[in-house]
Backbone and ligand atoms as CSV (ligand in chain L), in Angstrom:
chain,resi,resn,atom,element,x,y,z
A,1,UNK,N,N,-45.493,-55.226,27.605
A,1,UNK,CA,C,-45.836,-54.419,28.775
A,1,UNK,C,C,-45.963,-52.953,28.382
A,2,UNK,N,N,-47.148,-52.186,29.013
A,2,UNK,CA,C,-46.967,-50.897,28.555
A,2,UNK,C,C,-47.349,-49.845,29.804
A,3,UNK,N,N,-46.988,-48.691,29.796
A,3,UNK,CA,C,-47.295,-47.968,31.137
A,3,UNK,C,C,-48.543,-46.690,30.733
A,4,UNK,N,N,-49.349,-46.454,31.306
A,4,UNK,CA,C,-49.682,-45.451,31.532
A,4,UNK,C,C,-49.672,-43.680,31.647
A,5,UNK,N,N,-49.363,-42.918,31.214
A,5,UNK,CA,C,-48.880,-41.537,31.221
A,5,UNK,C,C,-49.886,-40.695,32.553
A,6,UNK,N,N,-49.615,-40.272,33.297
A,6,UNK,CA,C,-49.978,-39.642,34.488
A,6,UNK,C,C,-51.056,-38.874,34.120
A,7,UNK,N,N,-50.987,-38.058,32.558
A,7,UNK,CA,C,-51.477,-37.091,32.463
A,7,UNK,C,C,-52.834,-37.083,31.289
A,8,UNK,N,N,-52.174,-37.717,29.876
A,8,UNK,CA,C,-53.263,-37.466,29.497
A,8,UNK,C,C,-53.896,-39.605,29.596
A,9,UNK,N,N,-53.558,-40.385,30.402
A,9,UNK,CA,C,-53.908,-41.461,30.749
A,9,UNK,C,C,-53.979,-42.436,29.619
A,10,UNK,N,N,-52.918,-42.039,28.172
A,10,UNK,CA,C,-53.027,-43.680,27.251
A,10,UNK,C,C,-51.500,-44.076,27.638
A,11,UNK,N,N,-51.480,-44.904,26.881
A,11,UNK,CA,C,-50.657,-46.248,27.361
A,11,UNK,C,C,-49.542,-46.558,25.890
A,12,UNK,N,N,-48.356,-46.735,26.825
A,12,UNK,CA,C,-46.950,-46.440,25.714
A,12,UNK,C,C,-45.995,-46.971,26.541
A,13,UNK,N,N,-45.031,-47.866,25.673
A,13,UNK,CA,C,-43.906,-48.464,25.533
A,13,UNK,C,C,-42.985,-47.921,26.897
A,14,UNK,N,N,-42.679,-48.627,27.503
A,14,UNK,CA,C,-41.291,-47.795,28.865
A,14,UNK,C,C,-40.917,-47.101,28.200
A,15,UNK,N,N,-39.995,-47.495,27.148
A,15,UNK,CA,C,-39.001,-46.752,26.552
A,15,UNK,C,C,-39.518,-45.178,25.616
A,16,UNK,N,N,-41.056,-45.239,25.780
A,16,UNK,CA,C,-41.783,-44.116,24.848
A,16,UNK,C,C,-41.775,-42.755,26.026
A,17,UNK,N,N,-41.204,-42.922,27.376
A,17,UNK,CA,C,-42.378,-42.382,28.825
A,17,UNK,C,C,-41.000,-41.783,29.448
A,18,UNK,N,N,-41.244,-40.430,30.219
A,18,UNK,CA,C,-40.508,-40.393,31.127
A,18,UNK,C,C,-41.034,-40.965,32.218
A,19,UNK,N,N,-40.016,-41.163,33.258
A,19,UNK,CA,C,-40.611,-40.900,34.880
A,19,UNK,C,C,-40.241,-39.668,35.807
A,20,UNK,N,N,-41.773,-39.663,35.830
A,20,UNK,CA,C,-42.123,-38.462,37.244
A,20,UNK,C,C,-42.307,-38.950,38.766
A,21,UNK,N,N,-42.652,-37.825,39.303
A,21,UNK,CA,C,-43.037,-38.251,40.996
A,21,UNK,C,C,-43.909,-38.964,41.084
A,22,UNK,N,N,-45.287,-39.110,40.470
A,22,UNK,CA,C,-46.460,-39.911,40.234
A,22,UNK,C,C,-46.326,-40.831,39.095
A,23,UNK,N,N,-45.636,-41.219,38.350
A,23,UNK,CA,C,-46.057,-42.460,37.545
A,23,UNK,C,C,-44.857,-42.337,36.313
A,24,UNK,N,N,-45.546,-42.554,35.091
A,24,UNK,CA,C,-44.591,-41.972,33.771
A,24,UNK,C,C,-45.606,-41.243,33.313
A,25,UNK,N,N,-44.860,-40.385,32.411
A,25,UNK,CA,C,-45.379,-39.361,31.526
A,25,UNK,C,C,-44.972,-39.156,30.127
A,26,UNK,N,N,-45.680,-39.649,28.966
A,26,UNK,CA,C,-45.803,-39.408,27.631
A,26,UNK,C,C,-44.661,-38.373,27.490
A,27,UNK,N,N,-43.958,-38.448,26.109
A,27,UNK,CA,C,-43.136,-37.315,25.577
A,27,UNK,C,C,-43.828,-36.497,25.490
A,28,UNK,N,N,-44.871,-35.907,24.684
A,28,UNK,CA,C,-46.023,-34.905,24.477
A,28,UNK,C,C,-46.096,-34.233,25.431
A,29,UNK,N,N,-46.585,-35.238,26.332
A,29,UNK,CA,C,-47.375,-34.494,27.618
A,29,UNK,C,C,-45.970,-33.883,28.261
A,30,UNK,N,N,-44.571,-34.537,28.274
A,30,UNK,CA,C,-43.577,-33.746,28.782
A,30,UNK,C,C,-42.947,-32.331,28.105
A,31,UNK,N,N,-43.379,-32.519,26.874
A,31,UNK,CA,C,-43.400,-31.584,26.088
A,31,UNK,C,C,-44.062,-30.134,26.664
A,32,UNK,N,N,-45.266,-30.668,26.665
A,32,UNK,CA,C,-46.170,-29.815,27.043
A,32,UNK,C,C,-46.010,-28.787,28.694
A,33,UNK,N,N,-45.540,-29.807,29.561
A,33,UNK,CA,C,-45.094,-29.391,30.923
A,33,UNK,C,C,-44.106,-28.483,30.782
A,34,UNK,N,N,-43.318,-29.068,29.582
A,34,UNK,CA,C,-41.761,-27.979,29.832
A,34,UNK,C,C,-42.443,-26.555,29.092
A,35,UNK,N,N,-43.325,-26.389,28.157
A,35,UNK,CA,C,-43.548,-25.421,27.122
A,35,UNK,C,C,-44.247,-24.493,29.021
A,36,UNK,N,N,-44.707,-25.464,29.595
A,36,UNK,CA,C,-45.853,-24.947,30.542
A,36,UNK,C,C,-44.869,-24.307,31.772
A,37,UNK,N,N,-43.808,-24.864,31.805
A,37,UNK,CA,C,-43.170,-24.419,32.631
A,37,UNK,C,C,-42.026,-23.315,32.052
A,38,UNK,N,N,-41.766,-23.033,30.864
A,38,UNK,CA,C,-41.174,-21.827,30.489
A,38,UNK,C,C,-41.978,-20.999,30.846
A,39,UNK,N,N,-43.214,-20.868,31.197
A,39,UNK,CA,C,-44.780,-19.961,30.689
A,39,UNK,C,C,-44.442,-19.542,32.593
A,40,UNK,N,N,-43.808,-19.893,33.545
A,40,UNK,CA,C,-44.073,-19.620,34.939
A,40,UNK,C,C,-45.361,-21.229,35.449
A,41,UNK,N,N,-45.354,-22.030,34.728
A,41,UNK,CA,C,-46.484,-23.478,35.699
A,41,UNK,C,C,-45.763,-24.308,35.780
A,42,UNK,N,N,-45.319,-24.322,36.977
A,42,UNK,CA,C,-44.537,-25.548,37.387
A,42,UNK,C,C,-45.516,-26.854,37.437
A,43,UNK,N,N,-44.820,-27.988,36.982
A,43,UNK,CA,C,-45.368,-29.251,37.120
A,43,UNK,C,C,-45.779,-30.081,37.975
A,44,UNK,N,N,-46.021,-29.569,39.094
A,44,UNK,CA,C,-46.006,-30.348,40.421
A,44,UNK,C,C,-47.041,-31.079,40.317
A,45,UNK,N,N,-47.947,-31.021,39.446
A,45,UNK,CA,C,-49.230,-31.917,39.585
A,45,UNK,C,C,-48.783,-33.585,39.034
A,46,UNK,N,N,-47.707,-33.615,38.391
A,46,UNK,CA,C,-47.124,-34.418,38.090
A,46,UNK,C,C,-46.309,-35.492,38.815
A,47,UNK,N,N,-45.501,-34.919,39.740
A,47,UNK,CA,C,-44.703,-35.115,40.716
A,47,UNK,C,C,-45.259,-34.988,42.041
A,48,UNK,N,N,-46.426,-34.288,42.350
A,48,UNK,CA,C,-46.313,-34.881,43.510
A,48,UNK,C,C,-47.895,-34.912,43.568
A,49,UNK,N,N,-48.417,-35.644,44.579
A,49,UNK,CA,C,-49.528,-36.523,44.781
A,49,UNK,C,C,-50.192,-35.330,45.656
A,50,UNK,N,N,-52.375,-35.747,45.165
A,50,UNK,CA,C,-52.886,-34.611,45.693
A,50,UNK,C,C,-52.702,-33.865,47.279
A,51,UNK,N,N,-52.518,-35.445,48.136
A,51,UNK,CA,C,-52.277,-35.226,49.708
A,51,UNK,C,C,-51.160,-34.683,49.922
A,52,UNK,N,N,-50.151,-34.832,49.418
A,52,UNK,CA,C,-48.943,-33.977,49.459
A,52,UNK,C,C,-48.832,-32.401,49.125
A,53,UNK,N,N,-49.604,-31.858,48.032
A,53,UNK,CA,C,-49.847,-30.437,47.598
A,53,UNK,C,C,-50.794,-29.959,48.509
A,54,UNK,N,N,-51.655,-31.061,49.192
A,54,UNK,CA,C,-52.659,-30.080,49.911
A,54,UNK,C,C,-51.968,-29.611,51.154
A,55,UNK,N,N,-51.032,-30.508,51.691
A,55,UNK,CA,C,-50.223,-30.174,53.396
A,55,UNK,C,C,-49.212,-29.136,52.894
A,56,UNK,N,N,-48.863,-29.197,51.574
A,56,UNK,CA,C,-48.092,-28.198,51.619
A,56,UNK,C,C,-49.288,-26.845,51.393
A,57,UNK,N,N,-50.104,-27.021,50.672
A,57,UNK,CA,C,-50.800,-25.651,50.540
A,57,UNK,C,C,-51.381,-25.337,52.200
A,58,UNK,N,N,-51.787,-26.531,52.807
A,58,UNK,CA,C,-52.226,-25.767,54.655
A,58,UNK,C,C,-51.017,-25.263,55.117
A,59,UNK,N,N,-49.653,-25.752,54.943
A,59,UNK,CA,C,-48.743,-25.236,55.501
A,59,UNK,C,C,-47.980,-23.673,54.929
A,60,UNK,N,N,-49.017,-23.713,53.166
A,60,UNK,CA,C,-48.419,-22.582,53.353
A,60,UNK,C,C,-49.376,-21.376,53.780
A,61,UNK,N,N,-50.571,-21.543,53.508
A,61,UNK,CA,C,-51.431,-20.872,54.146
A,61,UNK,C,C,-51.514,-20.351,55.886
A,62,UNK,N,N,-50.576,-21.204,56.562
A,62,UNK,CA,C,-50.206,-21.169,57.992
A,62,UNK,C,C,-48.954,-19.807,57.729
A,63,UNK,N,N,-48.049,-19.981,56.773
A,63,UNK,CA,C,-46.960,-19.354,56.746
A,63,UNK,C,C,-47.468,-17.837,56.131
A,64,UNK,N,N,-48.604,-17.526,55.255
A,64,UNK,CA,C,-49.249,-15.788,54.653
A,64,UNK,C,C,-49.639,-15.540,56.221
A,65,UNK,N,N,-50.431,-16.716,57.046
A,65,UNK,CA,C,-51.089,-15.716,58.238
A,65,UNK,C,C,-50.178,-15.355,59.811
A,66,UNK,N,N,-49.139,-16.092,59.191
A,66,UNK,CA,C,-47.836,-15.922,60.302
A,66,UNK,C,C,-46.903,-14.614,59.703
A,67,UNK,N,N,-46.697,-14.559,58.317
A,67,UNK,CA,C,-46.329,-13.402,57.727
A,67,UNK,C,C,-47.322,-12.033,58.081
A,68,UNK,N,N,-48.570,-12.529,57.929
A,68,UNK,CA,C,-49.467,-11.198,58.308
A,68,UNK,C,C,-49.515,-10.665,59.919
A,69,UNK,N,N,-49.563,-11.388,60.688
A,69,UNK,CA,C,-49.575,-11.477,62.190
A,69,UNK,C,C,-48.401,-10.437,62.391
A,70,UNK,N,N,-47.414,-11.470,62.222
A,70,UNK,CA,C,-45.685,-10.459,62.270
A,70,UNK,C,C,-46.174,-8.984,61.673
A,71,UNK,N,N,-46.371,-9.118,60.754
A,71,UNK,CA,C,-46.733,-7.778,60.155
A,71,UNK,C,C,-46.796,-6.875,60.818
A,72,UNK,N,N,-48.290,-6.897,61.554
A,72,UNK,CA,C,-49.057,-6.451,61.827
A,72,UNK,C,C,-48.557,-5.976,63.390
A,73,UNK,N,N,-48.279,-7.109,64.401
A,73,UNK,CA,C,-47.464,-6.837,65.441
A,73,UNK,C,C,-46.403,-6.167,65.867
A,74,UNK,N,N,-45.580,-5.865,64.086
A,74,UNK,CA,C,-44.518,-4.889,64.296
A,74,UNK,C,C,-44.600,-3.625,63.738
A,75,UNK,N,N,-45.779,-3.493,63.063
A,75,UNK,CA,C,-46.030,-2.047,62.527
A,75,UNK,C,C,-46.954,-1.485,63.395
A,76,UNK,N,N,-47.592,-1.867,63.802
A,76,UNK,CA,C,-48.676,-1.180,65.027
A,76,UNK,C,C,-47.783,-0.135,66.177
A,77,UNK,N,N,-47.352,-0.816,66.663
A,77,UNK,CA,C,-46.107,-0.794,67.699
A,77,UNK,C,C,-45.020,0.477,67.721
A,78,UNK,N,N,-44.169,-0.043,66.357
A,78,UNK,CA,C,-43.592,1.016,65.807
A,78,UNK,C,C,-43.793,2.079,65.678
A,79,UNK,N,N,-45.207,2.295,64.956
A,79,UNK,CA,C,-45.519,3.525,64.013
A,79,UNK,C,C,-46.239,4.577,65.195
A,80,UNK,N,N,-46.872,3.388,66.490
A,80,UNK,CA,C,-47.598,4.059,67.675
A,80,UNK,C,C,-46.557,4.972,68.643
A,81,UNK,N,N,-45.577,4.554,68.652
A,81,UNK,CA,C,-44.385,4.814,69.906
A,81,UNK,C,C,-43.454,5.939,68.914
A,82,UNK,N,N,-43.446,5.765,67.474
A,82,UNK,CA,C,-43.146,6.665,66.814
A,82,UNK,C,C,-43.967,8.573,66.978
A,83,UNK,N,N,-45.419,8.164,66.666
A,83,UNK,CA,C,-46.186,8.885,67.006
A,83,UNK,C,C,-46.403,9.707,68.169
A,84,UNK,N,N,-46.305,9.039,69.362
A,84,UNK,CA,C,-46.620,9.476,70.294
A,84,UNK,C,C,-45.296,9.777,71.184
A,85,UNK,N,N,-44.072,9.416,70.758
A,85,UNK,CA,C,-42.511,9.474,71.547
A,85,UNK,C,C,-41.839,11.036,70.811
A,86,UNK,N,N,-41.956,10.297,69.374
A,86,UNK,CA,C,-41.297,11.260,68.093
A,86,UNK,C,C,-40.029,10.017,67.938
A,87,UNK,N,N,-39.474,10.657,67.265
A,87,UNK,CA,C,-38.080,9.823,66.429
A,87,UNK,C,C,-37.044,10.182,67.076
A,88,UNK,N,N,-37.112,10.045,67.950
A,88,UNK,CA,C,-35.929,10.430,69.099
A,88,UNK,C,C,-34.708,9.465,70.053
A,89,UNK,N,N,-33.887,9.178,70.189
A,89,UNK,CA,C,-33.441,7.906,70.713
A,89,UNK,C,C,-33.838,6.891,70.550
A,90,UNK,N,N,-33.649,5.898,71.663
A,90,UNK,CA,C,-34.302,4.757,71.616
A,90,UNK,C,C,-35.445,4.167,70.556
A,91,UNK,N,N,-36.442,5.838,70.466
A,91,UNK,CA,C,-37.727,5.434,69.638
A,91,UNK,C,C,-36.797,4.895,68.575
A,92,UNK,N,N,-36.556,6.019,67.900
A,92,UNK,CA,C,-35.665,5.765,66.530
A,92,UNK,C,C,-34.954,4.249,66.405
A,93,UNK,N,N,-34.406,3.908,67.394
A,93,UNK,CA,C,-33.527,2.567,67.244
A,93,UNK,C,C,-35.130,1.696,67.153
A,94,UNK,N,N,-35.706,1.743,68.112
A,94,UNK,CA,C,-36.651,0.522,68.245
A,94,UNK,C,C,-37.555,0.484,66.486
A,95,UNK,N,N,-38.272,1.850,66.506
A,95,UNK,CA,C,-38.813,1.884,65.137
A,95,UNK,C,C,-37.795,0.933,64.114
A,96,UNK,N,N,-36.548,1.394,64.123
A,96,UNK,CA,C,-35.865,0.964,63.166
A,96,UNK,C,C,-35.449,-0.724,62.756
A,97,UNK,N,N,-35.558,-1.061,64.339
A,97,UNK,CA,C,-35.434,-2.054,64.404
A,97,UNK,C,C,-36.811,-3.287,63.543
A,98,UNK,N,N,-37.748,-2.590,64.578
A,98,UNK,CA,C,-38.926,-2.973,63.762
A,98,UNK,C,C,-39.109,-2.559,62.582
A,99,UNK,N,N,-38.936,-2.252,61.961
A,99,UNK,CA,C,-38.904,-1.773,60.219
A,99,UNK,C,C,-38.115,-2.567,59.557
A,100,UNK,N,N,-36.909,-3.232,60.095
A,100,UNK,CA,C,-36.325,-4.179,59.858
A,100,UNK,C,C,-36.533,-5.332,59.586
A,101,UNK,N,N,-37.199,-6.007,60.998
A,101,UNK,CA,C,-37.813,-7.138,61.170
A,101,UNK,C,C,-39.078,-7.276,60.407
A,102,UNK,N,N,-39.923,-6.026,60.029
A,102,UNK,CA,C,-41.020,-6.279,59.231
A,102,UNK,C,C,-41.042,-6.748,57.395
A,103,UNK,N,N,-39.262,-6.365,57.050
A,103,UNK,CA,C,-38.970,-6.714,55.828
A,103,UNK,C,C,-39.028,-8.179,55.722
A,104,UNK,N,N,-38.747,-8.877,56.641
A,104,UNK,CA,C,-38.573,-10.526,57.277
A,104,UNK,C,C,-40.040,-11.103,57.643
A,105,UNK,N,N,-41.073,-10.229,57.982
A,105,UNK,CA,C,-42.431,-10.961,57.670
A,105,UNK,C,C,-43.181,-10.998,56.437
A,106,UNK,N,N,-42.470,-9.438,56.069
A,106,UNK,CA,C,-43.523,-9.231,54.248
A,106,UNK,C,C,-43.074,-10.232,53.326
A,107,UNK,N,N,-41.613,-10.550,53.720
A,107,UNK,CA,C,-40.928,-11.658,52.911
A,107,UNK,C,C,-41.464,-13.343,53.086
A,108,UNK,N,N,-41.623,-13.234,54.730
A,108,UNK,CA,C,-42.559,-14.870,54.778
A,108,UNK,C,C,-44.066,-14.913,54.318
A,109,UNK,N,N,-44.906,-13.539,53.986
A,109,UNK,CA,C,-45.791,-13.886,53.708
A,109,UNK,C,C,-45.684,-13.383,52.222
A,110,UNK,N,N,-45.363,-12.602,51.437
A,110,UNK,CA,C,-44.509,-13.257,50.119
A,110,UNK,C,C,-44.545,-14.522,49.554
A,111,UNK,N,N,-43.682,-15.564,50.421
A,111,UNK,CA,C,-43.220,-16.903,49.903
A,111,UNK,C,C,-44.804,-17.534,50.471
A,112,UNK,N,N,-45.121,-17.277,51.258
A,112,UNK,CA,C,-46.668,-17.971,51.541
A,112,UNK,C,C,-47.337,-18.114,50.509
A,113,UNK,N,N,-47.691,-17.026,50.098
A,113,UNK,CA,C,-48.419,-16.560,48.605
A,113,UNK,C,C,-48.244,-17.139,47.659
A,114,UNK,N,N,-47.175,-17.511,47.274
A,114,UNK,CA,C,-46.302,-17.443,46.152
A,114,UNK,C,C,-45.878,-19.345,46.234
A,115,UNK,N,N,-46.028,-20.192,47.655
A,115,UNK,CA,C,-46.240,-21.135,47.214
A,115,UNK,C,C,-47.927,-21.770,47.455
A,116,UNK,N,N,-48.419,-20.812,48.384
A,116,UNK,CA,C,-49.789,-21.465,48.007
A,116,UNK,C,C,-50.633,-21.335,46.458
A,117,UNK,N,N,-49.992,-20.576,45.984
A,117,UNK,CA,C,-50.053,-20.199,44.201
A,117,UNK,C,C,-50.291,-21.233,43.678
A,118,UNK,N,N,-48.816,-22.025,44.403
A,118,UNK,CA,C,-48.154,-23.351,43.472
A,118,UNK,C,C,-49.099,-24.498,43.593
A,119,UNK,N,N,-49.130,-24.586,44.944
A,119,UNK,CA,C,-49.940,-25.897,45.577
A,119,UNK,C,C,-51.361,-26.227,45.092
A,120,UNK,N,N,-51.728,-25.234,45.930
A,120,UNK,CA,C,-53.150,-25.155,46.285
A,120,UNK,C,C,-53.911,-25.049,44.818
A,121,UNK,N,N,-53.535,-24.482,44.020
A,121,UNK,CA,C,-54.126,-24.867,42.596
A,121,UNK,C,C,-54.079,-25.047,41.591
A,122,UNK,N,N,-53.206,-26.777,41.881
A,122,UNK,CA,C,-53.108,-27.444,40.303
A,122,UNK,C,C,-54.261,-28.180,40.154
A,123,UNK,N,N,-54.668,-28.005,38.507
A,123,UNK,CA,C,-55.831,-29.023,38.151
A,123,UNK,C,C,-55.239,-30.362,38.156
A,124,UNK,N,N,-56.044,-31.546,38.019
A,124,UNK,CA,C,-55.395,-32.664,37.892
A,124,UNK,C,C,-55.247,-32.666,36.108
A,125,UNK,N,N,-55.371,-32.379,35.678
A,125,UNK,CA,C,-55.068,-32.035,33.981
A,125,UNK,C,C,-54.616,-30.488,33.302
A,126,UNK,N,N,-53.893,-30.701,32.684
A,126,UNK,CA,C,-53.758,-29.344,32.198
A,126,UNK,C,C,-54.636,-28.927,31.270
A,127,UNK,N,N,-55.340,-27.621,31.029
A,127,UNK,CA,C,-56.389,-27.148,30.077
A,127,UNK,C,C,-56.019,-27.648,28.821
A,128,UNK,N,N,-54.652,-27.627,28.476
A,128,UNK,CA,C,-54.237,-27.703,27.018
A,128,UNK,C,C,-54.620,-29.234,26.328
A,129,UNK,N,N,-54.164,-30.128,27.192
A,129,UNK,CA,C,-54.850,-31.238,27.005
A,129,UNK,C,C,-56.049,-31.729,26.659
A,130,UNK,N,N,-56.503,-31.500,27.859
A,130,UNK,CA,C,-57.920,-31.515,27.792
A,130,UNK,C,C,-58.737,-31.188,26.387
A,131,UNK,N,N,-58.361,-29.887,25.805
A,131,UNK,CA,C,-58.835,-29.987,25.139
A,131,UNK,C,C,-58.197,-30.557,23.385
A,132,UNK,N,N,-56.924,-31.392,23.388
A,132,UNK,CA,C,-56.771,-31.671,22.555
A,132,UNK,C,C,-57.419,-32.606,22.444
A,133,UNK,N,N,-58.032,-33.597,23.632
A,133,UNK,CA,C,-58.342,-34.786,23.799
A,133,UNK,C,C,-59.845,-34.598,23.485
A,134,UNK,N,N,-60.552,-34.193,23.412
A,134,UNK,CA,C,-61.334,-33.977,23.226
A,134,UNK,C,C,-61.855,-33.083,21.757
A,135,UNK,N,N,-60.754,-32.184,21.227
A,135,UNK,CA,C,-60.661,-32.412,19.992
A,135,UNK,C,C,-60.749,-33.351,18.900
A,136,UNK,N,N,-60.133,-34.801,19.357
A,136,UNK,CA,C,-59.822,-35.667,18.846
A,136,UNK,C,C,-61.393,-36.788,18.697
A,137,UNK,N,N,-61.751,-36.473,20.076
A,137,UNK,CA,C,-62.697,-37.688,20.279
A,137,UNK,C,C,-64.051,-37.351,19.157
A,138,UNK,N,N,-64.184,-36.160,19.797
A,138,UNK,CA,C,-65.436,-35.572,18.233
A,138,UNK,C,C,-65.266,-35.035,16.976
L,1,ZN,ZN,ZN,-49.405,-38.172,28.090
């Protein structure tokens, strides 16, 4: 019996393979993930399946334009009532407040970013591969 490797797709012994979220994966090719993931590329193309990276990439794309919205709703506001009040009582508290709360949207749309990074664009192969494999063939 032999399994399949997720990644670069030949075929090796159970005992030759790890297992991932999607299938097994060649030593090499795990090799390669970990070298890839010291580098900042997480492996998710590995572990998790394309329909799964894509709901997470709509969901995070929902979460940059909910970060931007907030944004936007609390700096307008602020900076207007600042302007036109001065920094005086209440203004001051409210500005402040909102200046606050806006550290808490730059931060959700931050992590938006930062996982639609992740998601939204893994190849189904890694470059490095690719072209060893193709090294090989010609
Ligand atoms: Zn492999």
């Amino acid at each position: 019996m032999t399994v399949t490797c997720v990644r670069c797709a030949r075929s090796f012994a159970p005992s030759e393979v790890d297992i991932v979220g999607t299938g097994y994966r060649c030593q090499s090719c795990s090799v390669a993930a970990q070298l890839a993931a010291a580098h900042g590329v997480a492996d998710v193309g590995d572990n998790l399946d394309l329909a799964t990276r894509q709901s997470l990439a709509t969901r995070a794309r929902w979460q940059i334009a909910g970060g931007l919205l907030g944004t936007a709703a609390l700096f307008a506001p602020a900076v207007l009532a600042t302007l036109t009040m001065g920094l005086g009582g209440w203004t001051a508290v409210l500005a402040l407040i909102a200046f606050y709360a806006m550290t808490l949207t730059l931060g959700q749309l931050g992590d938006g970013l930062d996982k639609w990074r992740r998601y939204g664009h893994v190849p189904a192969l890694p470059t490095a591969t690719v072209r060893l494999l193709r090294a090989k063939s010609s």
